[in-house]
Structure formats: structure tokens, C-alpha cells
PATOR-92829 format. One record per residue (C-alpha): residue in one letter; y, x, z. Coordinates in steps of 0.25 Angstrom, whole numbers, plus 5000, padded with zeros to 4 digits. Each point is the difference from the previous one (the first is absolute). Last residue first. Layout:
REM PATOR-92829
{"a"; {Y; X; Z}},
...
This chain:
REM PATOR-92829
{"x"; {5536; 4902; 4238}},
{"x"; {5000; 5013; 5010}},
{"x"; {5012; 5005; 5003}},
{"x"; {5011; 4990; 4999}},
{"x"; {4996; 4993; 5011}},
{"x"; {4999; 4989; 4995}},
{"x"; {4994; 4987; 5008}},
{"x"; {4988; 4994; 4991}},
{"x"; {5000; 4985; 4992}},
{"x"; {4988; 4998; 4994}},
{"x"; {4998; 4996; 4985}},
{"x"; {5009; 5009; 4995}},
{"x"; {5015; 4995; 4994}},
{"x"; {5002; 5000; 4987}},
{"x"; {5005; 4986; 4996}},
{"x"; {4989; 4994; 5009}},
{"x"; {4988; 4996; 4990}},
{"x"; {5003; 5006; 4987}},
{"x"; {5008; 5013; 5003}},
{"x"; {4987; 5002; 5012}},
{"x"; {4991; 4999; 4989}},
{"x"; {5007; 5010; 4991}},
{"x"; {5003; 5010; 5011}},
{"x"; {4985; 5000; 5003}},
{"x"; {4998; 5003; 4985}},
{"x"; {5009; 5010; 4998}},
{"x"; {4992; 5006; 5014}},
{"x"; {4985; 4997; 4993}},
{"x"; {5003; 5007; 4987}},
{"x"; {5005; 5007; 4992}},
{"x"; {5006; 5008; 5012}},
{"x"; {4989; 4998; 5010}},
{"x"; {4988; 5003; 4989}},
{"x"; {5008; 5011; 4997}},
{"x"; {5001; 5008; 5013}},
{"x"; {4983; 4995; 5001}},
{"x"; {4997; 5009; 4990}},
{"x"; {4999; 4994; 4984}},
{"x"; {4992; 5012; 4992}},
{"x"; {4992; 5005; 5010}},
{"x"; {4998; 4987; 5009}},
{"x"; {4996; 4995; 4985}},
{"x"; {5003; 4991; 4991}},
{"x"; {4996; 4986; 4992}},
{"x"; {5012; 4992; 5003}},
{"x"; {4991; 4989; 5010}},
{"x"; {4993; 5012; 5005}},
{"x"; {5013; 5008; 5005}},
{"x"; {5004; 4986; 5005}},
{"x"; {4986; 4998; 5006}},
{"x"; {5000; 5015; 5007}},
{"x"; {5014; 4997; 5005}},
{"x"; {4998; 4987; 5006}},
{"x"; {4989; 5007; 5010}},
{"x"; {5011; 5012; 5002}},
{"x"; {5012; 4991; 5002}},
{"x"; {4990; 4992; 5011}},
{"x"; {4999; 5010; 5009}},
{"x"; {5016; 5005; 5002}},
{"x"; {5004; 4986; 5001}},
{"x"; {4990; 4995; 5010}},
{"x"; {5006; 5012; 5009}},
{"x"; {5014; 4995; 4997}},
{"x"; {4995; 4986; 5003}},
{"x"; {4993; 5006; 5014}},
{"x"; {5011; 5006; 5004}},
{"x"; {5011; 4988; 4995}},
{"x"; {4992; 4991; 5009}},
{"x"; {4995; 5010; 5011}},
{"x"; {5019; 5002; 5003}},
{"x"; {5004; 5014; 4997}},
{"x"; {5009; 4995; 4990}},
{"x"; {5006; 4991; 5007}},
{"x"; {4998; 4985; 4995}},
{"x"; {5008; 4988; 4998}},
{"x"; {4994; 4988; 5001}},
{"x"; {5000; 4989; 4989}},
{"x"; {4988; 5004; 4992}},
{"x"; {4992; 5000; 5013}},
{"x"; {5002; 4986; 5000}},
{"x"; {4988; 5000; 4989}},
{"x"; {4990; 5004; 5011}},
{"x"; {4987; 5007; 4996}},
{"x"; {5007; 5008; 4990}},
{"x"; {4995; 5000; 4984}},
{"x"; {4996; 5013; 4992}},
{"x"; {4996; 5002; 4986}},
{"x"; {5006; 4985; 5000}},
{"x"; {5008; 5006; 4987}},
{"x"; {5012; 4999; 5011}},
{"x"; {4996; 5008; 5010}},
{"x"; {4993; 5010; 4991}},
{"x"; {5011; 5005; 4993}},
{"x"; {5010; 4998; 5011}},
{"x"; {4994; 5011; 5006}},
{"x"; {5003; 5010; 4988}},
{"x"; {5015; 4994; 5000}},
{"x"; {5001; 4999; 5015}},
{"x"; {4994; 5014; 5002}},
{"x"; {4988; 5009; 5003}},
{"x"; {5000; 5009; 4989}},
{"x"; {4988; 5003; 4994}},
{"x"; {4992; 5013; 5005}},
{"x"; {5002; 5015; 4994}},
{"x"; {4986; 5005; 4997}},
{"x"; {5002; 4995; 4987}},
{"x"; {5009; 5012; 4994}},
{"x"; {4990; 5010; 5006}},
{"x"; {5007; 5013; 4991}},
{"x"; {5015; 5003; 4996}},
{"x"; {5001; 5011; 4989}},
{"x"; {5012; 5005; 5001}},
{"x"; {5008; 5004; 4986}},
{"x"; {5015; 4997; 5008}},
{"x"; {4999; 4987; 4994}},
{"x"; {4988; 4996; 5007}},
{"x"; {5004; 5005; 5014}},
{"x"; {5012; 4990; 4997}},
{"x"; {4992; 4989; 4996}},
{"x"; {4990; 4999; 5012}},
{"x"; {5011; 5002; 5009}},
{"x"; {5001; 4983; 4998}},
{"x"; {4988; 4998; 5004}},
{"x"; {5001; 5006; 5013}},
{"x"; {5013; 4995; 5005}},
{"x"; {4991; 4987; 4999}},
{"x"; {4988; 5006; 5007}},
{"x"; {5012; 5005; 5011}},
{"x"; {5008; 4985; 4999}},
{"x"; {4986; 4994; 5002}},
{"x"; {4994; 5008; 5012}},
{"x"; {4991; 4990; 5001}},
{"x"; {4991; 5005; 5014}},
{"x"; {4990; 4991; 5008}},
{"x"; {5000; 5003; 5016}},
{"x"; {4989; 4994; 5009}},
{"x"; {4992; 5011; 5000}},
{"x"; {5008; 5015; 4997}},
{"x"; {4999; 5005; 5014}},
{"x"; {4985; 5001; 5000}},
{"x"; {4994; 4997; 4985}},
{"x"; {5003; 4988; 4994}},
{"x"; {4999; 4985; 5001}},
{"x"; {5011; 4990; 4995}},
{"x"; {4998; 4986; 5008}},
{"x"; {5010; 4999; 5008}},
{"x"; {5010; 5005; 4992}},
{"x"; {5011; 5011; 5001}},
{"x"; {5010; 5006; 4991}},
{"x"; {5003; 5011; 4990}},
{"x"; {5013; 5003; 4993}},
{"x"; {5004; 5010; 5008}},
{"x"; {4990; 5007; 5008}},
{"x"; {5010; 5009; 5011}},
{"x"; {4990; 5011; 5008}},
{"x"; {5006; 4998; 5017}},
{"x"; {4987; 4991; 5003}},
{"x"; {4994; 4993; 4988}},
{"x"; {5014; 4995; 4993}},
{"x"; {5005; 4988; 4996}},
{"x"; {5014; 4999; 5003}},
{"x"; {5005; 4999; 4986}},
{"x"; {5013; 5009; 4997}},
{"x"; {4994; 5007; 4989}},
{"x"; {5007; 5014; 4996}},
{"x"; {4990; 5006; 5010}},
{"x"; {4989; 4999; 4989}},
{"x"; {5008; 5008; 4990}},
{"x"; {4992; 5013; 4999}},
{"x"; {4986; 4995; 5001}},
{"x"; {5002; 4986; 4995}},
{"x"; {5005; 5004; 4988}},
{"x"; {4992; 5014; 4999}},
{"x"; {4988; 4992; 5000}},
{"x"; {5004; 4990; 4991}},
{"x"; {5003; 5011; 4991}},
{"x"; {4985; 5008; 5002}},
{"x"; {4993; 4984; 4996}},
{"x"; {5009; 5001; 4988}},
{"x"; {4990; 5013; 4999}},
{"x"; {5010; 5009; 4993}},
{"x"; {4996; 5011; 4989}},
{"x"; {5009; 5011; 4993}},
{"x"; {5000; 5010; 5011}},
{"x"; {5010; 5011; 4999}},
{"x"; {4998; 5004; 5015}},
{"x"; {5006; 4990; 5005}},
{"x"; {4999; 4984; 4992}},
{"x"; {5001; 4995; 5012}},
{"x"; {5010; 5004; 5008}},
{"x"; {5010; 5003; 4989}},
{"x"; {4998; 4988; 4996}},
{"x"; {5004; 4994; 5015}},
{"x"; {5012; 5008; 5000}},
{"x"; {5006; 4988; 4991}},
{"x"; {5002; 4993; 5012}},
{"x"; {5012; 5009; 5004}},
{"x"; {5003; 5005; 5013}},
{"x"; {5011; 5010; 4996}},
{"x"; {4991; 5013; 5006}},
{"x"; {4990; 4995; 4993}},
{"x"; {4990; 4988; 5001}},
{"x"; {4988; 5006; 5005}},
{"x"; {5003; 5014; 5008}},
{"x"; {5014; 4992; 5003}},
{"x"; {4992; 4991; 5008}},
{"x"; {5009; 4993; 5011}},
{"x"; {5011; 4997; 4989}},
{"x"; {4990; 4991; 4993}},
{"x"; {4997; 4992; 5010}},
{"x"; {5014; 4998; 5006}},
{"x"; {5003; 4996; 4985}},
{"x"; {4990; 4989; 5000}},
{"x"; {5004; 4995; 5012}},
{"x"; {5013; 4999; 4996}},
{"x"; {4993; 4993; 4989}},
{"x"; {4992; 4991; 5006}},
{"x"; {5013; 4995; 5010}},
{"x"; {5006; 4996; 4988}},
{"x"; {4990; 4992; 4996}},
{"x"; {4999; 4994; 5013}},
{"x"; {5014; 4998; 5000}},
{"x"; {5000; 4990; 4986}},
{"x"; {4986; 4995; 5004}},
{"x"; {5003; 4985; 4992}},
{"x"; {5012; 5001; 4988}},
{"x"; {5011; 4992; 5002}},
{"x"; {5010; 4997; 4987}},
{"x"; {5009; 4988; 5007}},
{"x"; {5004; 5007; 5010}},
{"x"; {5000; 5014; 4993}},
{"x"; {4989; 5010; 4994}},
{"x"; {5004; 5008; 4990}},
{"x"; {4987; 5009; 4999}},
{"x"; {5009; 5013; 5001}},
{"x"; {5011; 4993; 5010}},
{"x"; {4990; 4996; 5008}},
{"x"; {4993; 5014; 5000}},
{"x"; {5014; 5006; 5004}},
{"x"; {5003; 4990; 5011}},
{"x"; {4986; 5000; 5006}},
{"x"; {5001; 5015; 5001}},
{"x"; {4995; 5012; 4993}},
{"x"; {5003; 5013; 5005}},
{"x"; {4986; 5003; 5004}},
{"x"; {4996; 4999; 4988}},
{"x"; {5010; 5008; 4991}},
{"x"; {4997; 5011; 5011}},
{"x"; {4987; 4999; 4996}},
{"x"; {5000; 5002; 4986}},
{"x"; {4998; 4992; 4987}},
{"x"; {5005; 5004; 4988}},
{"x"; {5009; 4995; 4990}},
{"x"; {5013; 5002; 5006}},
{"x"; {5002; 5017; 4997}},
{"x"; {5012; 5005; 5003}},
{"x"; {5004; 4987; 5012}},
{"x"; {4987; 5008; 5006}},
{"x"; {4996; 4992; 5012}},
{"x"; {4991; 4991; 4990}},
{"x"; {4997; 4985; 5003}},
{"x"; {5010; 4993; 4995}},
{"x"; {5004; 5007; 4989}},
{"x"; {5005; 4990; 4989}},
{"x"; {4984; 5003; 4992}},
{"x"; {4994; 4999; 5012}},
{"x"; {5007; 4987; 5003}},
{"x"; {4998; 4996; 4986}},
{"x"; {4985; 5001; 5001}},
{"x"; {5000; 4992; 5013}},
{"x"; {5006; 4988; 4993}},
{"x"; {4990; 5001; 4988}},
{"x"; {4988; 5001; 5009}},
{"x"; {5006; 4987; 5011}},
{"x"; {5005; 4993; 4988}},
{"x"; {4986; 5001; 4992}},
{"x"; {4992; 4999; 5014}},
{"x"; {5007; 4987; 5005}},
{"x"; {5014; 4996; 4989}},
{"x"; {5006; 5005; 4989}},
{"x"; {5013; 4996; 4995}},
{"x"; {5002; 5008; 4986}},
{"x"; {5015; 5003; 4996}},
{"x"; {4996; 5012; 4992}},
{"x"; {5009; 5012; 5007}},
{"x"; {5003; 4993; 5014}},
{"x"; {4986; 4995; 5003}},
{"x"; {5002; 4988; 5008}},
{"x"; {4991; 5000; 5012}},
{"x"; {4992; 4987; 5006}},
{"x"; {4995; 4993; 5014}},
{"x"; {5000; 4986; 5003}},
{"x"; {4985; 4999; 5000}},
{"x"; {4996; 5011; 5009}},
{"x"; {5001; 5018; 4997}},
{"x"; {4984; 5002; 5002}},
{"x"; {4997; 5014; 5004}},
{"x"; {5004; 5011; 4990}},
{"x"; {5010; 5008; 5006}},
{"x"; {4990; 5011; 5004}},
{"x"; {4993; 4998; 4984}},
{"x"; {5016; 5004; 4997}},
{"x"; {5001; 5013; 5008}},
{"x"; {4987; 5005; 4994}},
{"x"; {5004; 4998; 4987}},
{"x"; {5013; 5005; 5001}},
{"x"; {4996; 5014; 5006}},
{"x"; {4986; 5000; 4991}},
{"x"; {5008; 5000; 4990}},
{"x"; {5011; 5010; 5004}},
{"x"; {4987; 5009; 5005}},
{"x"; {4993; 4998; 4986}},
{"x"; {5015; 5006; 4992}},
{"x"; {5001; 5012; 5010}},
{"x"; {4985; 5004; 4998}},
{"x"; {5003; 4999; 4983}},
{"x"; {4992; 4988; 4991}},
{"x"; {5014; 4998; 4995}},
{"x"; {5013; 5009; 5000}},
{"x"; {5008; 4999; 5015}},
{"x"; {5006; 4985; 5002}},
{"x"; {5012; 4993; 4996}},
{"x"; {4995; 4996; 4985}},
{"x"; {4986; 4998; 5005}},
{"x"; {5008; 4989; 5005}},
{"x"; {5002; 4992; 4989}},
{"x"; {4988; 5002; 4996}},
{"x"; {4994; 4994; 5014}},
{"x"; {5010; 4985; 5000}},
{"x"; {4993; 4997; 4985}},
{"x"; {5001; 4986; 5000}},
{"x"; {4991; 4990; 4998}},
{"x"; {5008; 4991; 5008}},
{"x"; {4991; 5006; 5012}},
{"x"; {4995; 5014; 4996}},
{"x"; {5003; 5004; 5015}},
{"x"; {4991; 4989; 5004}},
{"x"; {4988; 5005; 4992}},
{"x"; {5002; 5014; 5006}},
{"x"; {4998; 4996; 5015}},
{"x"; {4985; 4999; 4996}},
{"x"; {4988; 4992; 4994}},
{"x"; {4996; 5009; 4991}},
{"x"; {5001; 4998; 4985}},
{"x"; {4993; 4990; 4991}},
{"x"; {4998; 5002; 4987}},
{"x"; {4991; 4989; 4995}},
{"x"; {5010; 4998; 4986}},
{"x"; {5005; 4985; 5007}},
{"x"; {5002; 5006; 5013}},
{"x"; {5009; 4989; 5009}},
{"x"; {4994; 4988; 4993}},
{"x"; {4984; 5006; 4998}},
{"x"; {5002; 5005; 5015}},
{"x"; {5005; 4984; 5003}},
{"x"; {4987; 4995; 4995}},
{"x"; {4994; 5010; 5005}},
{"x"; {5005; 4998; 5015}},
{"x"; {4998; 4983; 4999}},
{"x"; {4986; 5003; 4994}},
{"x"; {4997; 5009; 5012}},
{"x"; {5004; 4987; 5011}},
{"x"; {4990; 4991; 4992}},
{"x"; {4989; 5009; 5002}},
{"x"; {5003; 5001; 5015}},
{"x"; {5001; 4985; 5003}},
{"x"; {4986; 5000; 5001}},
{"x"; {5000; 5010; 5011}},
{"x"; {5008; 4992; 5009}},
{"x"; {5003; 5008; 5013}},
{"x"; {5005; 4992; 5015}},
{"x"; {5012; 5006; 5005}},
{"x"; {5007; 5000; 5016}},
{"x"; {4986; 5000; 5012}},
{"x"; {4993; 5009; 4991}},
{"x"; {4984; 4999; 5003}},
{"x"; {4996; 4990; 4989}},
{"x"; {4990; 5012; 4992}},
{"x"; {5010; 5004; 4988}},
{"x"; {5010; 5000; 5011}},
{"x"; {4993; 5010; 5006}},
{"x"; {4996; 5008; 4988}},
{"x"; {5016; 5000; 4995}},
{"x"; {5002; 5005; 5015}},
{"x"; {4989; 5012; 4997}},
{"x"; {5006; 5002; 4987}},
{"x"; {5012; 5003; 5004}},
{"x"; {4996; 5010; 5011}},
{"x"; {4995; 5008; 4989}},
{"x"; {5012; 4999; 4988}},
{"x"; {5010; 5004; 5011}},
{"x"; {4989; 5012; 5007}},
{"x"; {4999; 5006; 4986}},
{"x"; {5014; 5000; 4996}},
{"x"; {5001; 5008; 5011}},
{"x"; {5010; 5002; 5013}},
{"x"; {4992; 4993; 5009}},
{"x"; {4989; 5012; 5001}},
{"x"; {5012; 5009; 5002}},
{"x"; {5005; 4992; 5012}},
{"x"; {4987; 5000; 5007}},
{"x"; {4999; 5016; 4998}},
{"x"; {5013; 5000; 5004}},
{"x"; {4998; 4991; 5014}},
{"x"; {4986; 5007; 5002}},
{"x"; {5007; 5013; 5002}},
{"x"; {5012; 4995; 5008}},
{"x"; {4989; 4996; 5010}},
{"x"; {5005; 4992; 5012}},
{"x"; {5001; 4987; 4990}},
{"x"; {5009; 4987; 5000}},
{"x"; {5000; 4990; 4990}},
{"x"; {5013; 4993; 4998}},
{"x"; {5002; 4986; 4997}},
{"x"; {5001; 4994; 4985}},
{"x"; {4990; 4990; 4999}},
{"x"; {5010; 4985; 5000}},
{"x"; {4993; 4987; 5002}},
């Protein structure tokens, strides 16, 4: 069941270019809808789509984007919506601890922790939480995972200079262990979090990276050297399509995925039988979710330095179990076997390919009805705030009221994808 074996080519050439095709937002939203076609037509062997359920499924997301966003302003669906959790202001008091606002040095240290945290954001389990010591909250999933990362960057944990913690830098990274980082997300025996050393592993990775390209990130290896990248030159417009690029440019080795057309690393990208494409690229259907993720959530930072960030929709949905669970359980989306509910699937498995796939075609066709339904736009309601208002609140919602949270499928973490 599983597509994740290596593709072997005798032209490095053709493996780049191959690569370089898979790392689009275009090539995600494309070979999505080829599968979401196939199942349309009865050829997928795992889901069968109901279109009639898809107008009940949008008045489930605008009823709760009328809850969430009484006032219609809905921000972007990013890391920042979990560092607000509790309603408390976590970034003014660290504005405090950083260089003046809107400066270079102040974009890097947010683009430092934000980074850092979107790496650590794949799904912590059930019996996971954090204490936050200065307001007693527990939080738990993304909230805990965002607010508990934020004070580790906050303490220093990931910066190699004890004069200056809030930052990111790889020697920080690389000198992060599985005790440090369980310490950080106060993980114990009975406080287990899912994918503890492979995120670890992530970020020693991460700082490896950044370490190999001082011209990049500086001669610390910070994250933040991404601004500098981009906006060179004294250019005051980004392309969010020009920052996911850059992601999966720069930081594609940090991905321990063995999915790779020959010796050229992919990430998350992953085969299907009936994906077509181009040479080298047939057969493989790219996500990168934590990437477009990591992507949203940079869209603030540029902003708030006066950027002007362009192409906002040409970013995908994201292809996890909260979108996902969306559809599955509206009836958008139904298996062909119930008992596959009770397997527990690895990621690269055709199943949880194809779902993701479903995913990432379906949250466009539900967000042209939401977006109708509330009498807006694409301009003025992009795709990053139809997923916060929205259909991933809503997935969360559903799967609070059916299995006490839990997603409707159970899938093996690896703490770097989901």
C-alpha cells in the first residue's frame, strides 16, 4: 500500500528539473484534482465523493466563521493564531526583548520563532498537554504545541548565544536533544507527546541546513536570513509563491523523508499509481504542508515590516486530519471499507495519499460556496482565511463531537509531517 520508494535517474539534470516541478503550489493543487476527477468517476480503490453532501459541509464552516468572526475579520490561517491562545498577548511582551519594531533585527527574531514553532507543529496526541507557568493555562494540540515552543524560544533553547536567547541559530539546533526538548514540552510518563525524536531530529537537521549556507542564513545560521533573501535589493513586494519557494529551496534537506527522484531529496511528496506527470515527476503528488503552513504564517511578518506579500491564493489547502476530517465526516468523502477506520496508517500509505490529495481539491470547491454563502470574494476572503474561520475550526469541532477530538483516521506520527 505504501508509495515512498526511490526513483532512480542517470541525469542529474532531469532529477532537478523533476524536483523543481514538485516543489510548486501548482503541481499540489494540480495533481489533486486529477485524483479528486478519479474518484469523481468510481476509479479510486479507497473513497467514494458525495457532492450533495458538499453544501451541507460549507454551512457547517460559515456557521462556525460567523461564531469565531462575529465583526467578518478574519485573519490568516497561521502559527499566530496559536500564539494568541488564552487571548493573551505572548508577541508584545516580547517586542519588549527584541530590537525596535518593524527593524531587520526584529523581522529575523520573528521569523526565527515562527519558523521553529510551524517545525514542531505536527500533531502532539491525545494525552498530551503544557502548563504555562505565568498564566496557569493547560493547552493542548496546536495551542499547547504553538504556546510551548514560544516559550522555549523565549527561555533560549534554540540559540547558541546565552546573550542573546530569543533567536534561532544553528548551533542552538544542533545542540538540541530529546532531553532538552522533552524537558521544553514537559513530556513525562504520563504527559507523552507522539514524534518526540523525530522532531528533534528536524531540528538538528534544520540547523545542519542552515549552517551549510552562511550566503543564506548568515554566518549564525539564523532563519531570519530568509528576509534578507528576499526582500534584496530594497524590494517591498514578495510573491507568497517566492517564500514557499525559498522554503523548499533552502531547507529541503532538513526533511528526513526518503522520497527522493534519484539522489534530489522531495520532502513531503509521495507516490500514486495514478498521479500522471511529465518524465520523472509521473507518479509522485506533492503536499508540502508544513512548508505552505510555514508559508502562511510568514505572511504577517513581511507585512509588518511594510512588505507587500502578492499571490496569496496560489498557496493550496492544507492536507491534514483537521481539513480532512472536514469531508470525512460531513459524508463529503466516505471509504469503501468502514474497517479501514480501525487500521493504523503510515503516511505514505495510497489511503492517507489520496485523502490528503482529496483534501487539498475539495477546501477549494467548499471555499468558493463558503465565500458565496457569506457574500465575498477570493480578493477579500483568500483561501488562508477561509481555513481559519473556517473549514479547519470546523474540522476540529466535528471531530470534538464525534471522538472526543480524535481524527477520523488513525495515522503513525512521525512528527514531521501531520
Amino acid at each position: 500500500m505504501r508509495g515512498t520508494a526511490q526513483k532512480d535517474s542517470d541525469d542529474p539534470t532531469a532529477e532537478t528539473t523533476a524536483a523543481a516541478l514538485l516543489r510548486t503550489s501548482t503541481a499540489v493543487r494540480e495533481r489533486s484534482r486529477q485524483l479528486l476527477d478519479r474518484t469523481r468517476g468510481g476509479r479510486s480503490s479507497w473513497f467514494t465523493v458525495h457532492d450533495d453532501a458538499l453544501a451541507s459541509a460549507a454551512d457547517i464552516v460559515v456557521e462556525i466563521t460567523r461564531e469565531r468572526h462575529p465583526d467578518g475579520a478574519i485573519p490568516f490561517h497561521s502559527r499566530w493564531r496559536h500564539f494568541e491562545a488564552g487571548g493573551i498577548d505572548r508577541l508584545g511582551s516580547l517586542r519588549d526583548m527584541l530590537p525596535p519594531a518593524n527593524s531587520p533585527d526584529h523581522i529575523r527574531a520573528l521569523i526565527d520563532v515562527v519558523l521553529v514553532s510551524v517545525l514542531l507543529d505536527a500533531g502532539a496526541g491525545p494525552e498530551w498537554s503544557y502548563r504555562e507557568e505565568s498564566t496557569g493555562l493547560v493547552l493542548t494540540r496546536s495551542e499547547g504545541l504553538g504556546v510551548a515552543s514560544w516559550e522555549a524560544f523565549v527561555g533560549g533553547l534554540f540559540s547558541g548565544d546565552a546573550a542573546q536567547p530569543s533567536r534561532v541559530d544553528a548551533a542552538g539546533l544542533r545542540a538540541v536533544t530529546v532531553e532538552s526538548l522533552s524537558a521544553a514540552f514537559q513530556v513525562s510518563a504520563g504527559n507523552p507527546i507522539t514524534g518526540l525524536e523525530g522532531r528533534v531530529e528536524l531540528l538538528r537537521r534544520l540547523g545542519t541546513t542552515l549552517a551549510d549556507q552562511p550566503a543564506i542564513f548568515g554566518p549564525a545560521g539564523r532563519p531570519g536570513g530568509l528576509f534578507d533573501h528576499l526582500i534584496a535589493d530594497g524590494r517591498g513586494t514578495v510573491s507568497a509563491t517566492a517564500i514557499l519557494d525559498a522554503l523548499l529551496t533552502f531547507l529541503g534537506p532538513i526533511w528526513p523523508s526518503d522520497n527522493r527522484i534519484g539522489s534530489v531529496p522531495l520532502g513531503d511528496c509521495w507516490q500514486h499509481e495514478a498521479v500522471t506527470g511529465p518524465g520523472a515527476t509521473a507518479g509522485w503528488i506533492p503536499f508540502h504542508k508544513l512548508s505552505q503552513w510555514l508559508t502562511y504564517s510568514l505572511l504577517e511578518p513581511f507585512m509588518w515590516a511594510g512588505v507587500e506579500v502578492t499571490g496569496i491564493d496560489e498557496l493550496t489547502g492544507l492536507p491534514e486530519y483537521r481539513n480532512g476530517g472536514l469531508f470525512l465526516d460531513t459524508g463529503v468523502l466516505a471509504l469503501r471499507d468502514e474497517e479501514w477506520v480501525d487500521v493504523e496508517w503510515e503516511v505514505g500509505d495510497q489511503l492517507v495519499v489520496e485523502w490528503r490529495a482529496l483534501t487539498v481539491a475539495l477546501l477549494d470547491e467548499i471555499a468558493d460556496l463558503v465565500r458565496d454563502r457569506l457574500g465575498t470574494d477570493s480578493t477579500a476572503m483568500p483561501l488562508a482565511c477561509v481555513l481559519e474561520g473556517g473549514t479547519w475550526a470546523a474540522g476540529r469541532a466535528l471531530a470534538a463531537r464525534l471522538r472526543n477530538g480524535l481524527p477520523p483516521l488513525s495515522i503513525r506520527s512521525t512528527g514531521t509531517v501531520f
